[in-house]
C-alpha positions, 0 to 999 in steps of 0.5 A, a space after each residue: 394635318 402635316 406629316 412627312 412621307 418618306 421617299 420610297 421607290 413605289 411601284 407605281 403612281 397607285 402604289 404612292 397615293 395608298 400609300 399617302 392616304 393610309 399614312 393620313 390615316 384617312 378612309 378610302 371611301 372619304 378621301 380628303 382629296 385636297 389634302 392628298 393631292 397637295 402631298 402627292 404633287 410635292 412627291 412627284 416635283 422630287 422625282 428623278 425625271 430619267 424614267 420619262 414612262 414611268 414619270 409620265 404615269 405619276 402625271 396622269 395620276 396628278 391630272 386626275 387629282 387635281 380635275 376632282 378637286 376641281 370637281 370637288 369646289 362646284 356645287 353638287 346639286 343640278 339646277 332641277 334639285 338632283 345630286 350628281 355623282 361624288 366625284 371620287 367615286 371612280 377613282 375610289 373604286 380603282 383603289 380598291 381594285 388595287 389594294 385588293 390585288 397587291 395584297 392577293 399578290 403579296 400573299 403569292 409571293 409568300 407562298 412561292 418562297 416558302 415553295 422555293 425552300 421545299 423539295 419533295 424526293 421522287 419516288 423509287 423502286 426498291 423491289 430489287 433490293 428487296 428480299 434476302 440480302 445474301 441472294 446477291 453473292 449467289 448472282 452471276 457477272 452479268 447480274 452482279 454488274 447490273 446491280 452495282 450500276 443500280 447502285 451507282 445510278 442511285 447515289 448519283 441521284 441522291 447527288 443530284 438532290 443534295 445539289 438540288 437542295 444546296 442550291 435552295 438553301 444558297 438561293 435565300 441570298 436574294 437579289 434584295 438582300 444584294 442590293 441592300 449590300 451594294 448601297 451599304 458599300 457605296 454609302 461608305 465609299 468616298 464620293 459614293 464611287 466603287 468598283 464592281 469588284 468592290 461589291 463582290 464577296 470575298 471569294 466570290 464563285 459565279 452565282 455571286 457574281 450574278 447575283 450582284 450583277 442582276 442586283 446592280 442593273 435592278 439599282 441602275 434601273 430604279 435609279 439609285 445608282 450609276 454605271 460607266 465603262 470606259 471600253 469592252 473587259 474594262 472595270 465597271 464603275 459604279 456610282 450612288 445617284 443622289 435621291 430627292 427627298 420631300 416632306 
């Protein structure tokens, strides 16, 4: 059964094979080993070898694929008659394993950002403003000054909270969405050269401005892009790496 895979950046050598064998439509319980193997060494050969850990833990993966397939070609049966283990067994196990957590950590993540855009106000005291509101033009100085900084201690809180709160509603222009903005930018530019300045938005404040800083070191990081600096305080160039591609 042919069909491609398309190169994403996963997030580990786990991550590629659930995503092969659910793209071959394949049980986890019954994989097709040979199958599966063929397609996630062809994978691996279009890799980027820059990241020699992370490379390193693909190939560890392939070893291991390989050996059951290996295992797979002998016979199962001892000469006393006894059927041995199958032997994806363990690796069967391991997938489950995973598959389990990634969809338990997916559904953290969710829970986080919809927390993210909730803010619960904190409770006050109002018994000083309780009662009749004529009571404040009988007060003495001292009292009357006492509750005009109640007053100002007040609405400073109330700031705080509409700061809290804007700062919430700007925080949905994640580090993702960044990202995808700073390929768009070097995909139209010529020979997939920019500036650092290029990927700023107009009039960009300091949040902006580390956002897309923290944005192109997770690019640099996953290698889809390059950085240069000639010296210290000169500008920063950044560059579109070429990405393999496999079928």
């Amino acid at each position: 059964m042919a069909y491609k895979v398309k190169l994403n950046i996963f997030e580990g050598p786990f991550d590629l094979l659930v995503y092969l064998i659910e793209n071959a439509e394949m049980s986890i319980y019954d994989i097709r080993i040979s199958e599966i193997t063929a397609q996630y060494l062809r994978y691996i050969r279009g890799m980027e070898e820059k990241d020699v850990m992370a490379y390193a833990e693909f190939l560890v993966l392939a070893a291991t694929l390989i050996d059951i397939k290996a295992k797979m070609l002998l016979p199962r049966i001892t000469p006393e008659g006894e059927e041995l283990p199958d032997p994806r067994a363990d690796l069967t196990q391991k997938l489950i394993e995973y598959t389990r957590f990634k969809r338990r950590a997916a559904a953290l993540g969710e829970l986080m950002e919809a927390a993210a855009l909730k803010f619960s106000k904190p409770r006050e005291d109002l018994t000083q403003w309780s009662g009749d509101p004529d009571e404040y033009l009988n007060l003495e100085m001292d009292k009357f000054i006492a509750a005009f900084k109640a007053f100002i201690y007040k609405r400073q809180k109330n700031d705080e909270i509409r700061r809290m709160r804007d700062r919430v509603l700007r925080d949905k222009v994640s580090v993702a969405t960044k990202k995808t903005f700073i390929e768009r930018i070097l995909t139209k530019a010529r020979g997939g050269l920019a500036m650092f300045r290029d990927l700023l938005a107009p009039k960009a404040d300091k949040y902006d401005k580390v956002v897309t800083f923290v944005s192109l070191l997770e690019l640099v990081k996953s290698g889809a892009v390059g950085v240069r600096q000639d010296g210290n305080f000169r500008e920063i160039e950044v560059q579109r790496m070429n990405v393999g591609s496999a079928e």
